[in-house]
NUVOLUM-5508 format. One line per 3 residues: their letters; for each residue x, y, z of N, C-alpha, C, CB. Coordinates in Angstrom, 2 decimals, padded with zeros to 5 digits. Atoms other than C-alpha are relative to their C-alpha. Glycine has a CB too. Layout:
% residues N
A) X Y Z X Y Z X Y Z X Y Z | ...
END
This chain:
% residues 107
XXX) 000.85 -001.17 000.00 000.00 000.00 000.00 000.90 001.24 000.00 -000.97 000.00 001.23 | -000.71 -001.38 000.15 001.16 003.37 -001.11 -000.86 001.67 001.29 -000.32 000.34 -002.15 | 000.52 -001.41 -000.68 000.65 006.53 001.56 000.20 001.07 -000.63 000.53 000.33 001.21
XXX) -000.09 -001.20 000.96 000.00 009.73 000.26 -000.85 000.84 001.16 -000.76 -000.20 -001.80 | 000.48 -001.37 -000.93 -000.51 013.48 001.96 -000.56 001.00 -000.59 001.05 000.70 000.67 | 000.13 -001.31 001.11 -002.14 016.51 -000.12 -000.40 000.69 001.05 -001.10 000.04 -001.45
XXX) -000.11 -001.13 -000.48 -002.74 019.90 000.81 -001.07 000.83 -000.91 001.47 000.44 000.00 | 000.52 -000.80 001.15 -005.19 022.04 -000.81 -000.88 001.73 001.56 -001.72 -001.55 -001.39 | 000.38 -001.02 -000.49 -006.94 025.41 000.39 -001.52 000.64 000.34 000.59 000.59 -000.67
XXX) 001.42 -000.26 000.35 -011.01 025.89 001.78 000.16 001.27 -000.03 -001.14 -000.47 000.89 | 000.00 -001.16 -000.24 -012.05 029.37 001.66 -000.43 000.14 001.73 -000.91 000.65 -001.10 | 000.35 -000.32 -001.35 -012.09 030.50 005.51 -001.65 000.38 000.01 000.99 001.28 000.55
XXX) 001.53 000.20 -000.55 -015.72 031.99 005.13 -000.95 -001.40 -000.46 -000.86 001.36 -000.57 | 000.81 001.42 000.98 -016.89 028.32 003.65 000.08 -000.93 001.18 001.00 -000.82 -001.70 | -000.82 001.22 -000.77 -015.22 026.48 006.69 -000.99 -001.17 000.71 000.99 000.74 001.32
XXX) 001.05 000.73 -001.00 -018.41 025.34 008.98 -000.75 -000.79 -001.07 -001.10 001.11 000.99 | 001.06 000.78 001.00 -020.60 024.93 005.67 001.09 -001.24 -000.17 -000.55 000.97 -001.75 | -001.27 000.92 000.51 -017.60 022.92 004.39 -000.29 -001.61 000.78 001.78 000.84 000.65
XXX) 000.08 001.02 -000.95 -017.58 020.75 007.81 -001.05 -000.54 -000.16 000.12 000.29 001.23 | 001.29 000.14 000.28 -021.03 020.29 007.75 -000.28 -001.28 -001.13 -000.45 001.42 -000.50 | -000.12 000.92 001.41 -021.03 018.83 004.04 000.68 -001.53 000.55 001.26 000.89 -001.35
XXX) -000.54 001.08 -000.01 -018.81 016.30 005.23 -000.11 -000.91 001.00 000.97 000.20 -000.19 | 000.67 000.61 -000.50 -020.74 015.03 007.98 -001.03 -001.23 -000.91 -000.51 000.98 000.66 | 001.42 000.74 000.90 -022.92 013.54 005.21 000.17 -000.02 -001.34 -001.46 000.78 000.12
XXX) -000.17 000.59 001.56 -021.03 012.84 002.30 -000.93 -000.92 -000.70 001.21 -000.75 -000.11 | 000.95 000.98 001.08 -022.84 010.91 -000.61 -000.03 -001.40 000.14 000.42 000.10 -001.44 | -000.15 001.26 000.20 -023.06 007.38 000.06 000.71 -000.74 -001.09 -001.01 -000.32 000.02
XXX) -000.17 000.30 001.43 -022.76 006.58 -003.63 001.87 000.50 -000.34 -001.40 001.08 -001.01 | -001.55 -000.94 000.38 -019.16 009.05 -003.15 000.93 -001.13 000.61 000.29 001.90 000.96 | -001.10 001.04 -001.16 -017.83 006.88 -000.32 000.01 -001.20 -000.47 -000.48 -000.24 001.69
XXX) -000.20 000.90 000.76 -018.50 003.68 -002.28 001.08 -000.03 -001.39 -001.19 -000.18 -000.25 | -000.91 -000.42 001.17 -016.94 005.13 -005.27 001.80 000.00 000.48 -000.57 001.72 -000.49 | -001.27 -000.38 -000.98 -013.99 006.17 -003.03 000.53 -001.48 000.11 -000.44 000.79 001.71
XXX) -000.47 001.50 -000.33 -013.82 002.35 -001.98 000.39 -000.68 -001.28 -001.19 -000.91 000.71 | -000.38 000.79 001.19 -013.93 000.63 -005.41 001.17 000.85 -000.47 -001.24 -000.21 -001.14 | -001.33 -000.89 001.09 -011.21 003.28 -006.73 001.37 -000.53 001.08 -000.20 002.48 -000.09
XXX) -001.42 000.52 -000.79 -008.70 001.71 -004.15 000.26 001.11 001.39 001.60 000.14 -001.31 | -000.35 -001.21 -000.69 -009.18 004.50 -001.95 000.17 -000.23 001.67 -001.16 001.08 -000.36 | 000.16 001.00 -001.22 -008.02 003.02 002.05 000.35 001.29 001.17 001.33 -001.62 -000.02
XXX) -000.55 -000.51 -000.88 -007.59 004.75 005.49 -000.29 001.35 -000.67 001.38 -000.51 000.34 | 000.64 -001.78 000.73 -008.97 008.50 003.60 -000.20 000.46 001.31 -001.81 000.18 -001.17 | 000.12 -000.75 -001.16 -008.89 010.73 006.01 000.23 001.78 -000.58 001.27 -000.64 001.20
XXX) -000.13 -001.19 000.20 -009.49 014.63 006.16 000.62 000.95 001.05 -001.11 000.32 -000.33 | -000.31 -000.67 -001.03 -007.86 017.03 008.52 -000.23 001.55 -000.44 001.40 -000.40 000.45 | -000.06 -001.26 000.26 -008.71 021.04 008.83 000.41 000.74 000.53 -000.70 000.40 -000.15
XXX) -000.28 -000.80 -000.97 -007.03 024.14 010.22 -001.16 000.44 -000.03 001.04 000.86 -000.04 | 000.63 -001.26 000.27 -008.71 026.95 011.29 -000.21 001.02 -000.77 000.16 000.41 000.48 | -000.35 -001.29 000.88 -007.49 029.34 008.94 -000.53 -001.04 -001.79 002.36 000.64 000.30
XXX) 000.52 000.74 001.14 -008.88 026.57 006.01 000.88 -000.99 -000.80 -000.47 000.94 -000.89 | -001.38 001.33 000.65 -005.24 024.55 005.25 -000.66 -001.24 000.06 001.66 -000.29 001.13 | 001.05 001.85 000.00 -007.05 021.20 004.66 001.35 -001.18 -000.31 -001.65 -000.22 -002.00
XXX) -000.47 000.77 000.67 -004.94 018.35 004.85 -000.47 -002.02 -000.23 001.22 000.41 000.53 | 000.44 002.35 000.57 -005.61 014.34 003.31 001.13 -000.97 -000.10 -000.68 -000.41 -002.06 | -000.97 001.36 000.04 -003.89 011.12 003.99 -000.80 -000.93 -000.67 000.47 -000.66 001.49
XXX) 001.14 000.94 000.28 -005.21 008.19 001.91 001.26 -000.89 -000.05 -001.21 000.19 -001.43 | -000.61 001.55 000.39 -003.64 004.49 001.23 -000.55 -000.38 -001.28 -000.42 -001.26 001.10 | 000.69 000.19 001.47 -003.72 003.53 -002.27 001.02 -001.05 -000.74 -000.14 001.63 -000.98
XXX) -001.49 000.87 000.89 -001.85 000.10 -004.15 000.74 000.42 -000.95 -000.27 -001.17 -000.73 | -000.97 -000.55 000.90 -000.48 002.28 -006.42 000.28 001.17 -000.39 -000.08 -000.39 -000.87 | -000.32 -001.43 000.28 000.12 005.84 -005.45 -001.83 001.02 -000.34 001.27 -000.11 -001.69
XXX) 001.25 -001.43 -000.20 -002.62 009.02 -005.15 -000.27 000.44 -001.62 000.84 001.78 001.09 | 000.23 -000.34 000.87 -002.24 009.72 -008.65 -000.72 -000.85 -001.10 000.91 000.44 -000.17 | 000.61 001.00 000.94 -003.76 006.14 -010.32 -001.24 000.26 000.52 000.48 -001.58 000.01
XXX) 001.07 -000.17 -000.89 -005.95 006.72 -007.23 -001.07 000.76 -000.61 000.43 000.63 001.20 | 000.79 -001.53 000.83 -007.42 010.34 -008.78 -000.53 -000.49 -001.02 000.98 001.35 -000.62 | 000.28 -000.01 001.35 -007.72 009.00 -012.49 -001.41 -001.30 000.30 001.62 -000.46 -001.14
XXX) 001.81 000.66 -000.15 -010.24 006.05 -011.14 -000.64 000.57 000.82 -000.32 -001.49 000.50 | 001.09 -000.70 -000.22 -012.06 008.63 -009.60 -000.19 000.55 -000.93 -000.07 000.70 000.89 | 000.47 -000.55 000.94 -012.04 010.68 -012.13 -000.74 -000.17 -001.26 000.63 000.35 -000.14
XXX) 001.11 000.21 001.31 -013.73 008.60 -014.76 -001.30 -000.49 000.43 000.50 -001.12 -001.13 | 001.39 000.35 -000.14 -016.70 008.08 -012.39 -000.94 000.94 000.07 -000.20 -000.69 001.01 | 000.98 -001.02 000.17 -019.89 010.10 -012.95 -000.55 000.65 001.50 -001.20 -000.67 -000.86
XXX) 000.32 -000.36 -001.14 -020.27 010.47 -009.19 001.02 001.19 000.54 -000.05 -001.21 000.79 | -001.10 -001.02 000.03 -016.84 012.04 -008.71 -000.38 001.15 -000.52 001.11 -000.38 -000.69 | -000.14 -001.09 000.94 -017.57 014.59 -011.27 -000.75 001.02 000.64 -000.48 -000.28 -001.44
XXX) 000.60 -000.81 -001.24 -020.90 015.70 -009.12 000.57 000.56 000.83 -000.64 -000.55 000.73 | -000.62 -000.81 -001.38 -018.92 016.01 -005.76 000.45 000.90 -000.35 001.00 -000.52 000.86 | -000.52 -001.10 000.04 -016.66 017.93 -007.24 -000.34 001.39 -000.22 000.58 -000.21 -000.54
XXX) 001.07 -001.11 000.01 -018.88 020.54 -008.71 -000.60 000.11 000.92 -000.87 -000.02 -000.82 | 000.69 -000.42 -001.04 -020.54 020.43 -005.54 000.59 001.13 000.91 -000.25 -001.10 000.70 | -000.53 -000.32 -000.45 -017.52 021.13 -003.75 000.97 001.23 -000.49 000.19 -000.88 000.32
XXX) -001.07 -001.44 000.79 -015.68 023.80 -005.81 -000.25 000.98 000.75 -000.35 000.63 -001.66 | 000.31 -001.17 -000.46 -017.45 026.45 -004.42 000.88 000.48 001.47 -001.54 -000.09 000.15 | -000.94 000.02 -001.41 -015.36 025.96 -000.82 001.28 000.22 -000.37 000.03 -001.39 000.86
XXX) -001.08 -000.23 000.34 -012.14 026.00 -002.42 000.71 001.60 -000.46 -000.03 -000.88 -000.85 | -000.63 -000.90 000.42 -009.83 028.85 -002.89 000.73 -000.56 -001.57 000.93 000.41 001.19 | -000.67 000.37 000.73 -008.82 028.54 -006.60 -000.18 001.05 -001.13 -000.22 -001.30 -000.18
XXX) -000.62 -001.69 000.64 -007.06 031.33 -009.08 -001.12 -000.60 -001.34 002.50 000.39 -000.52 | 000.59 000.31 001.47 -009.09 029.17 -012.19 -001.20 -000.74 000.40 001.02 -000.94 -001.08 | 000.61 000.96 000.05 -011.60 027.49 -010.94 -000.55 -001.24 -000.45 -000.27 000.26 000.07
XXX) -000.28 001.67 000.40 -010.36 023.93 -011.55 -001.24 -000.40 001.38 002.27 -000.80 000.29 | 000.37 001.21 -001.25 -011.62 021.05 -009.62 000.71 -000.13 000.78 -000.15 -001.31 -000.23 | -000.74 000.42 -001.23 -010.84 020.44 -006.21 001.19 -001.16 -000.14 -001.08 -000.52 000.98
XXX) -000.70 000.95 000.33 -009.65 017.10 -006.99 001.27 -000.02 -001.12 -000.90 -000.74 -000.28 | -001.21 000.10 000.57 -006.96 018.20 -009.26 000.74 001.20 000.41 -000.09 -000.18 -001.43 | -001.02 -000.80 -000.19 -005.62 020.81 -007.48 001.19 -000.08 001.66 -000.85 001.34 -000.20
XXX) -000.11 000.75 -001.37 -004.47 018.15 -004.76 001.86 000.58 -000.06 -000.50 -002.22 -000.02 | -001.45 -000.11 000.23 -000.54 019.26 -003.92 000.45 -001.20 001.07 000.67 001.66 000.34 | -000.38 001.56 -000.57 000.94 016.06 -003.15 001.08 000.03 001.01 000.55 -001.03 -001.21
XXX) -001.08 -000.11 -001.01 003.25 016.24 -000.55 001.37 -001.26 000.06 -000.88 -000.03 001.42 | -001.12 001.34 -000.15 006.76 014.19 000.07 000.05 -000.68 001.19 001.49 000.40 -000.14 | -000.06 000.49 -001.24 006.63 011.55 002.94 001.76 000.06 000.19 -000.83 -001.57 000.10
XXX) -001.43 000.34 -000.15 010.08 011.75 004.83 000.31 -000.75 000.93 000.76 000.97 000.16 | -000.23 001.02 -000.93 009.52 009.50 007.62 -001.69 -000.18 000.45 001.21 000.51 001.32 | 000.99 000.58 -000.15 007.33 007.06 008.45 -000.01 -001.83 000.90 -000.41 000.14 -001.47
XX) -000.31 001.24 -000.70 007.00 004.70 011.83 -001.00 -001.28 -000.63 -000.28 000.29 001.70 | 000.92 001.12 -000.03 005.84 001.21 011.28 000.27 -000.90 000.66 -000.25 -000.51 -001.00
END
């Protein structure tokens, strides 16, 4: 299993709605999430809106993304979720994941 960290940016006034949302993700999302290899997903938030994600994936965060990305459910969330994001083009959340380098890691 491959670990992986991203980083991306909510907008501070979005933060509670934001939380909120993710009390009650899509069923249909979190399944999707599962069949795409997606393990151990986890979200973390500052205060100030630094969001960060750990997931487990057999072959890296980036094979991870592309079988989300060709499912029709994915495509929803994301348009759902754009609006929370700080972004200069308004891409998709999901591709404006900045992947981070692991440099240590107990096991």
């Amino acid at each position: 299993m491959k670990r992986a960290g991203f980083v991306l940016q909510v907008r501070p006034d979005r933060l509670e709605e934001y939380k909120r949302q993710h009390e009650q993700v899509w069923p249909a999302m979190q399944q999707a999430l599962r069949d795409a290899g997606w393990h151990n997903y986890s979200l973390f938030l500052r205060d100030d809106g630094l969001l960060f994600g750990y997931v487990e994936t057999p072959d890296g965060l980036p094979a991870a993304q592309a079988r989300m990305a060709a499912t029709d459910i994915n495509t929803r969330w994301q348009e759902f979720m754009a609006p929370f994001f700080e972004s200069p083009s308004n891409a998709r959340p999901d591709t404006m994941f900045a992947e981070l380098t692991e440099i240590f890691h107990l096991d």
